[in-house]
NUDO-314468 format. One line per field, with one value per residue (C-alpha): residue number from 1; residue in one letter; x negated, y negated, z. Coordinates in Angstrom, 1 decimal. Layout:
N
nr	(NUM:...) $
rest	(a:...) $
x	(X:...) $
y	(Y:...) $
z	(Z:...) $
end
This chain:
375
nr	(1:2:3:4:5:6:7:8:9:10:11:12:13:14:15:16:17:18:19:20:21:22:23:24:25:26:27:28:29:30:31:32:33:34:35:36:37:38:39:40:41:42:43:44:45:46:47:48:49:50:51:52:53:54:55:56:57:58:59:60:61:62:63:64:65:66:67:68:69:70:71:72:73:74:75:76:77:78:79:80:81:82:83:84:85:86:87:88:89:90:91:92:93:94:95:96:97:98:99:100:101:102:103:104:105:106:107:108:109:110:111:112:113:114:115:116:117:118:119:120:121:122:123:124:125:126:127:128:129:130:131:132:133:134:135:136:137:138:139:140:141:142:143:144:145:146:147:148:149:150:151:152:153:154:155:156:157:158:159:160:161:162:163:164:165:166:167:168:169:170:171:172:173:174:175:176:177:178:179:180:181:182:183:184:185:186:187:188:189:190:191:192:193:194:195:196:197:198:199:200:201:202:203:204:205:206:207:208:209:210:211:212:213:214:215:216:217:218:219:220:221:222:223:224:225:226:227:228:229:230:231:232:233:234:235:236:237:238:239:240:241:242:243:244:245:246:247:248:249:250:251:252:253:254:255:256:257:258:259:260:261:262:263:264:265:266:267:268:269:270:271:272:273:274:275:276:277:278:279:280:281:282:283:284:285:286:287:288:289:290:291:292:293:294:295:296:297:298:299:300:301:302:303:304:305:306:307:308:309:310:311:312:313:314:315:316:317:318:319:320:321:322:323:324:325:326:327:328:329:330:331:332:333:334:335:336:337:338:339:340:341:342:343:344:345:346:347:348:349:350:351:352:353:354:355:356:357:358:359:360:361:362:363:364:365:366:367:368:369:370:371:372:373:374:375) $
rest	(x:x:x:x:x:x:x:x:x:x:x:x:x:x:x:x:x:x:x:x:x:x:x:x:x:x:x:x:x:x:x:x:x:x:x:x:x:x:x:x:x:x:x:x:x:x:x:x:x:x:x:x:x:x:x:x:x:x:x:x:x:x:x:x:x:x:x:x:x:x:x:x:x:x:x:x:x:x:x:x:x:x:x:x:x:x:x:x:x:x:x:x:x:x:x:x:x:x:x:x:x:x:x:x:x:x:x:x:x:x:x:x:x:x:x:x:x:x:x:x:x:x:x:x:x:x:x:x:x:x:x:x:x:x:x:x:x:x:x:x:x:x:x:x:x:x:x:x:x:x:x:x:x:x:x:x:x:x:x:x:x:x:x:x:x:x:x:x:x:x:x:x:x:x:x:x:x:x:x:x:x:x:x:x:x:x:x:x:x:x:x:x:x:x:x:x:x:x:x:x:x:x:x:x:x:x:x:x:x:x:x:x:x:x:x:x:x:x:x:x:x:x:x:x:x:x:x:x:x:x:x:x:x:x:x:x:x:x:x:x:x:x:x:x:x:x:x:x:x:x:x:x:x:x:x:x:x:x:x:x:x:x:x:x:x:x:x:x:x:x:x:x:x:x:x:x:x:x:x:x:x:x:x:x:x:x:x:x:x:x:x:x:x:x:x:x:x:x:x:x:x:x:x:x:x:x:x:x:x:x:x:x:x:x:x:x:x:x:x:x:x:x:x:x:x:x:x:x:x:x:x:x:x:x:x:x:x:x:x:x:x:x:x:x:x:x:x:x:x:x:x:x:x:x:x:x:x:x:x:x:x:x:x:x:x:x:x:x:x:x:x:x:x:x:x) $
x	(-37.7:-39.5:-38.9:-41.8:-40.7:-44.2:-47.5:-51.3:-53.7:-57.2:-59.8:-59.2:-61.4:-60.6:-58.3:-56.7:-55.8:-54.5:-52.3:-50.8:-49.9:-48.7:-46.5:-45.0:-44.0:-42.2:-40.5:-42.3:-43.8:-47.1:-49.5:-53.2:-56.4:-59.7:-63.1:-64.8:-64.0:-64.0:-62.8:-66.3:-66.7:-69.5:-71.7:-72.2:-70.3:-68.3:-66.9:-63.2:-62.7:-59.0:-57.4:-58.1:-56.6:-53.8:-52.8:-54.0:-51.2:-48.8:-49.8:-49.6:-52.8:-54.9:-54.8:-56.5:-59.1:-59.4:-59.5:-62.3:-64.5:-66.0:-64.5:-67.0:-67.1:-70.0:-72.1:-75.2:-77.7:-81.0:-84.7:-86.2:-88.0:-84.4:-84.4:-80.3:-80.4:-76.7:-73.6:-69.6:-67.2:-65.2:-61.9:-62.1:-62.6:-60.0:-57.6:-54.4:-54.8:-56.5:-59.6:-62.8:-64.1:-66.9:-66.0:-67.7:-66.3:-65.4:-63.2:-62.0:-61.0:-59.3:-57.3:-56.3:-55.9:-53.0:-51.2:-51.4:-50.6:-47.2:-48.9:-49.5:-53.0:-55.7:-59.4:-62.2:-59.8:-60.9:-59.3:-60.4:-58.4:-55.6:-53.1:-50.7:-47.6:-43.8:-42.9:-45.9:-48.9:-50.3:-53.1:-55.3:-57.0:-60.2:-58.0:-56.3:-53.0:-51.4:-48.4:-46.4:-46.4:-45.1:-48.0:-51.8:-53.6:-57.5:-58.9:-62.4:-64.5:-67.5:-67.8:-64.2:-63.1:-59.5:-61.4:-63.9:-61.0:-58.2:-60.6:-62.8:-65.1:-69.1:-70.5:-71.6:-74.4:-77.6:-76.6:-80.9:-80.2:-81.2:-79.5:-80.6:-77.4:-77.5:-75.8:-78.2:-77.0:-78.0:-77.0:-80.9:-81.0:-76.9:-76.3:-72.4:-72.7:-72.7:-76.4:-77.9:-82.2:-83.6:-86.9:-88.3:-86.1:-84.7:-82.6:-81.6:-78.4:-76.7:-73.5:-71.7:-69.2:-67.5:-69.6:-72.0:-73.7:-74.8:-74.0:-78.0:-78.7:-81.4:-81.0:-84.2:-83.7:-85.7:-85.7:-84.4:-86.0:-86.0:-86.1:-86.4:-85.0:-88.4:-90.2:-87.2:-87.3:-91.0:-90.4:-87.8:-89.6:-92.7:-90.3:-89.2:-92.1:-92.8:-88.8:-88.4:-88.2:-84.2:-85.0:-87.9:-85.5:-82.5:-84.9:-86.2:-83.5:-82.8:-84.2:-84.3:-83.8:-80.5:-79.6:-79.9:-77.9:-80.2:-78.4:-78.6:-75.8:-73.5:-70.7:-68.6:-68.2:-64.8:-62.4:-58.6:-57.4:-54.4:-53.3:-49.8:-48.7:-52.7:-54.2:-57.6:-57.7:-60.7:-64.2:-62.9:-61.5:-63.8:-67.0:-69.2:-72.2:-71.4:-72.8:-69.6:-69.0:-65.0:-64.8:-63.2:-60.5:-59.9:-58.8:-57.0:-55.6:-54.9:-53.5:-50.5:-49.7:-49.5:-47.3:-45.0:-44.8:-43.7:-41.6:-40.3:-40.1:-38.1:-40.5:-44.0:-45.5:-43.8:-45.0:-49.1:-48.7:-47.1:-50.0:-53.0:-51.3:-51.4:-54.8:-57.1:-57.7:-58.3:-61.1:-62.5:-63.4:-64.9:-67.0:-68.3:-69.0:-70.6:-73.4:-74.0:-74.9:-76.9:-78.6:-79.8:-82.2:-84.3:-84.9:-87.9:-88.0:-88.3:-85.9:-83.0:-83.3:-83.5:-80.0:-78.5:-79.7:-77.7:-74.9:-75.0:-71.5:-69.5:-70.6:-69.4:-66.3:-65.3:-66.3:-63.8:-61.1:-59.2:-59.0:-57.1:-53.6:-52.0:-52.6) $
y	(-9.4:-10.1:-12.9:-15.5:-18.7:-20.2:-18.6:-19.8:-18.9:-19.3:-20.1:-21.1:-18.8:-16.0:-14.3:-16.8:-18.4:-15.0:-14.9:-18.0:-17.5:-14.0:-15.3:-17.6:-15.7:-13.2:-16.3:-17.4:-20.3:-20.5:-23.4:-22.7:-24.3:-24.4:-25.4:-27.3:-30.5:-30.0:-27.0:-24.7:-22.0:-20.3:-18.2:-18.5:-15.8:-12.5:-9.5:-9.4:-6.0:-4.4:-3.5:-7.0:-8.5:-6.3:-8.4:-11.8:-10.9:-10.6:-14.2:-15.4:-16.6:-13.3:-15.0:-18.2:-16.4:-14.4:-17.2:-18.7:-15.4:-12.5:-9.4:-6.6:-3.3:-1.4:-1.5:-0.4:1.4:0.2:0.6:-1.9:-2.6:-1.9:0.9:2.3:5.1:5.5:4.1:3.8:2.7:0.4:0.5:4.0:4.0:1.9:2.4:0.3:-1.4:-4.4:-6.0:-6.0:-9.8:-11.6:-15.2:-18.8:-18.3:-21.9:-21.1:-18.1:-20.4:-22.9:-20.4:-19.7:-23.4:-24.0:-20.3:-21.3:-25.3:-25.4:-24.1:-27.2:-26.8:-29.0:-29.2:-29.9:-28.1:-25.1:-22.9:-23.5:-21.6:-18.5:-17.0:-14.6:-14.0:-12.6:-15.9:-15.8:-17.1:-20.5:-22.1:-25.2:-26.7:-29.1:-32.0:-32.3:-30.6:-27.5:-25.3:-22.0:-19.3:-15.9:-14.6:-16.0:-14.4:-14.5:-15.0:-16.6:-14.6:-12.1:-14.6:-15.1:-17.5:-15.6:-11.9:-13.9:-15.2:-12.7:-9.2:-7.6:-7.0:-7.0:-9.3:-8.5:-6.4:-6.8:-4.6:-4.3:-6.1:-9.5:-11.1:-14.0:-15.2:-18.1:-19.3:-20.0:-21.5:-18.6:-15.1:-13.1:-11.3:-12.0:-9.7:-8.4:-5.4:-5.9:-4.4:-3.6:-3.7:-0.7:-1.6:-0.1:-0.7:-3.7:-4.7:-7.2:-7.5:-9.3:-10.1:-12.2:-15.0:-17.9:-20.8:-18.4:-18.1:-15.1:-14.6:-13.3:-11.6:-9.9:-7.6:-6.5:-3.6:-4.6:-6.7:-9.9:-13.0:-16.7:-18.2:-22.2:-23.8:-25.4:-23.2:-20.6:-20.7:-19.0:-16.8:-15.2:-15.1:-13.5:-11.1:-9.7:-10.2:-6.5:-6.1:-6.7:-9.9:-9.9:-10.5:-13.1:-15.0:-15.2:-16.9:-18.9:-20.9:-21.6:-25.2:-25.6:-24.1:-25.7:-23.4:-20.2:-19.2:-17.0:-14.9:-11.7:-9.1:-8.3:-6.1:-4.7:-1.5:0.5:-1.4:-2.3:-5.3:-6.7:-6.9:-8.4:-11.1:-11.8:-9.8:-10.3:-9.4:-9.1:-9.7:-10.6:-7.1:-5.0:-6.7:-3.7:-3.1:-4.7:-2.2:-1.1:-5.3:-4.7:-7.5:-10.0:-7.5:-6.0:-9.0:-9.6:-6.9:-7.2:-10.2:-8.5:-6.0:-7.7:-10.0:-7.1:-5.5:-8.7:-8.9:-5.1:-5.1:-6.0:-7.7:-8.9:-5.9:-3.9:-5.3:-5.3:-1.4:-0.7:-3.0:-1.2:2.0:1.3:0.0:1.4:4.6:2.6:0.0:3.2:4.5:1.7:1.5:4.5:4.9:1.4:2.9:6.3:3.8:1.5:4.1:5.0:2.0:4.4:7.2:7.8:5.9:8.9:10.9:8.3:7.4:11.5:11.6:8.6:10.5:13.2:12.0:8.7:8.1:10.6:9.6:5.7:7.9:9.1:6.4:4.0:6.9:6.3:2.5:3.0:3.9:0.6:-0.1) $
z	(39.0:42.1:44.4:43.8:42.9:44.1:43.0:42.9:40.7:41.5:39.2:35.4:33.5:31.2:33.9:35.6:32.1:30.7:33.8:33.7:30.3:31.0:34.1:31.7:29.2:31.7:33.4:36.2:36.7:38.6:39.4:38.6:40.6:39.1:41.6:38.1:37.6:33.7:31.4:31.4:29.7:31.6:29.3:25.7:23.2:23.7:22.1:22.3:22.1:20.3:23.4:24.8:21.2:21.9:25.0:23.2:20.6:23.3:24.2:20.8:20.6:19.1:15.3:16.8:18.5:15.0:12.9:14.9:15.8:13.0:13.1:13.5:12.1:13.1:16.7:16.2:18.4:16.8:17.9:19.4:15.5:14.6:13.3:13.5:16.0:15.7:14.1:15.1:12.7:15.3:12.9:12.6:16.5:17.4:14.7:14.5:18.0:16.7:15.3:17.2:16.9:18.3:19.4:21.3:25.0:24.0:21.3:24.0:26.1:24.1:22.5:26.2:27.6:24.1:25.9:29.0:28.5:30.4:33.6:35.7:36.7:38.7:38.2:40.9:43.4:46.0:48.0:51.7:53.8:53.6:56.2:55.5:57.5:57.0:54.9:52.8:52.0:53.6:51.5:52.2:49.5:49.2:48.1:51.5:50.0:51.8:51.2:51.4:48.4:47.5:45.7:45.7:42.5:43.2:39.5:40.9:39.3:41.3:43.9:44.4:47.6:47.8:48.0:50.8:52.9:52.4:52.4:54.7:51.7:50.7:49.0:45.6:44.5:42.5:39.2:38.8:35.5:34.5:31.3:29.5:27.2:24.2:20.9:18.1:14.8:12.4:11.2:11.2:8.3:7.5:10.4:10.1:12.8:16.5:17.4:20.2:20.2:22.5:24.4:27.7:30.3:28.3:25.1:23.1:21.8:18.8:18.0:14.6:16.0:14.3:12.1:11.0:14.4:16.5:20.5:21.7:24.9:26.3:29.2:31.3:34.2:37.5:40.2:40.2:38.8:39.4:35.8:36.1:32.9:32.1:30.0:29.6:25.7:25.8:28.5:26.7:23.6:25.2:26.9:23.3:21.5:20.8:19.4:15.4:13.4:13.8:17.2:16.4:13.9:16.5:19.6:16.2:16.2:19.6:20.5:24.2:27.6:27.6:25.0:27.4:30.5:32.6:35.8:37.8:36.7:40.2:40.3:43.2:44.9:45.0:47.6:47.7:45.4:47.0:50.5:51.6:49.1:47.5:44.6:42.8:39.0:36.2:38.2:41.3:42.0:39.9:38.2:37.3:34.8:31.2:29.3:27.4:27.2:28.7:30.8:29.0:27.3:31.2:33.0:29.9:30.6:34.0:33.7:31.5:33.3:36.7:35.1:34.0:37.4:38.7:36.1:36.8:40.4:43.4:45.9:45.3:47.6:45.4:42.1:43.5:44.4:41.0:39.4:41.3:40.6:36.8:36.3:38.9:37.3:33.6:35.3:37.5:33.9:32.6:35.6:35.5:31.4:32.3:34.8:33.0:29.9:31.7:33.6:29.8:29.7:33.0:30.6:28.7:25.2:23.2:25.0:24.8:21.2:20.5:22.4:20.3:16.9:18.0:19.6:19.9:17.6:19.4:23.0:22.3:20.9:24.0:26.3:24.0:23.2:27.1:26.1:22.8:24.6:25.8:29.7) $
end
């Protein structure tokens, strides 16, 4: 087990609560920071995929996450009337692994606050300054308080502080995908299937959670756009008002602008994810396109196995090459999959939806079929 009797986690979303929890459960005992000064849960559904329920079950917290969220059994490449282009039976896909279930990030993260509720943790508090040496890791927070530890996990998210400070690194880049994400109080047309809408250059997707409600958003390729809050709600209608009345009867029920969280998808190129005693997991070392919708279940993921390799290892160097080592090649994948599928949104209308009448079940076959094996 390696030496780290003092570790800071930074940022309390999906990530940096999975890795507290993780930490826990192998014995250590970490603090966690988070820059909010309330429990957010930025964004408005998502689809925990099997191989991230895998890990929740580890946590214990995978049946209140089901109990919840709607387990799904079909995704669904539809027209943009919505007409099916292809089908994939996700428990055939996935098999014994786990349930695929669409869930409130809300409900997410309160599953994840009960896992991780021994951690002490403190909100509206930043990171502000990091120096490594042969002792470890001095930090400076915003509150004024400053101190020496063994490991610093950066769990910040795209625009993580600890990857600024600690990294020579690039800021993020424009993914050429805006995304316009909601709740809405209704199941159009007692949807069941996770489906994704097809347009030119854009799609909308839907996807059953909990309390009979649906997780809508709509994804347009292009350059980005500055979307003020007033007047959102018809935007984004007028935007999908050539797609099908599913579509119509989802932005239906939304009331307001406040119902919809509007941003520019950013992802990271390929760099190096730990140096000395600090290590970034889930979107602070490797936000990429969402288009296979892994990354919630990765830095779920991430979050285990760095806690095993701690858990495993002698020294904390030791553990972060061992964790890198195991998971690069697994997010590498997922990256790539990721662009080849939303480069598809580029090709001709008539060409794509050919390609997903064809193949369209076996290629989401062997994009997911890597993932199935445990990390």
């Amino acid at each position: 087990m390696a030496d780290a009797e003092r570790i800071l986690i930074v940022g309390g979303g999906i990530s940096g609560l999975s890795v507290a929890a993780a930490l826990h459960t192998c014995g250590f005992t970490p603090e966690l920071i988070e820059r909010s000064d309330e429990w957010r849960a930025l964004g408005a559904g998502i689809a925990m995929q099997p191989n991230g329920i895998r890990q929740l079950r580890r946590l214990g917290v995978a049946t209140a996450v089901e109990r919840v969220g709607t387990v799904i059994r079909s995704w669904d490449f539809c027209d943009e009337q919505g007409g099916v282009l292809s089908e994939t039976d996700l428990t055939a896909l996935w098999g014994d692994v786990g349930p695929f279930v669409g869930t409130a990030r809300h409900e997410l993260q309160r599953a994840l606050l009960a896992a991780a509720a021994a951690i002490p943790s403190r909100l509206g508090t930043s990171i502000k300054s990091l120096t490594q040496d042969d002792g470890g890791v001095w930090v400076e927070l915003s509150d004024g308080s400053a101190a020496t530890y063994d490991l610093v996990i950066g769990a910040d998210g795209v625009g993580s502080s600890v990857r600024a400070l600690a990294f020579d690194a690039p800021p993020p880049v424009y993914g050429e995908q805006m995304v316009w994400r909601s709740l809405a109080p209704v199941r159009p047309r007692g949807l069941t299937n996770l489906q994704f809408l097809l347009g030119d250059g854009c799609f909308f997707g839907l996807c059953p959670v909990g309390s009979d409600q649906t997780y809508g958003f709509g994804n347009v390729a292009g350059p980005p756009i500055r979307d003020p809050a007033e007047g959102r709600l018809a935007r984004l209608r007028e935007r999908f008002a050539n797609f099908g009345d599913i579509v119509h009867e989802y932005l239906g029920a939304l009331d307001s602008a406040a119902d919809i969280h509007c941003s520019a998808i950013e992802w990271l190129g390929e760099e190096h994810w730990c140096t000395g005693r600090v290590v970034l997991i889930g979107d602070a070392a490797h936000a990429s396109s969402p288009m296979m919708g892994q990354g919630g279940s990765l830095a779920i993921e991430d979050a285990g196995v760095l806690a095993e390799s701690l858990r495993a290892a002698d020294t904390v160097e030791e553990a972060l090459e061992a964790f890198v080592v195991r998971r690069q090649p697994r997010v590498r994948w997922v990256r790539e999959q990721s662009r080849i599928a939303g480069e598809s949104l580029r090709m001709p209308v008539s060409a794509r939806n050919a390609v997903l009448r064809a193949r369209g079940d076996e290629m989401m076959r062997q994009r997911f079929a890597p993932l199935i094996e445990a990390p």
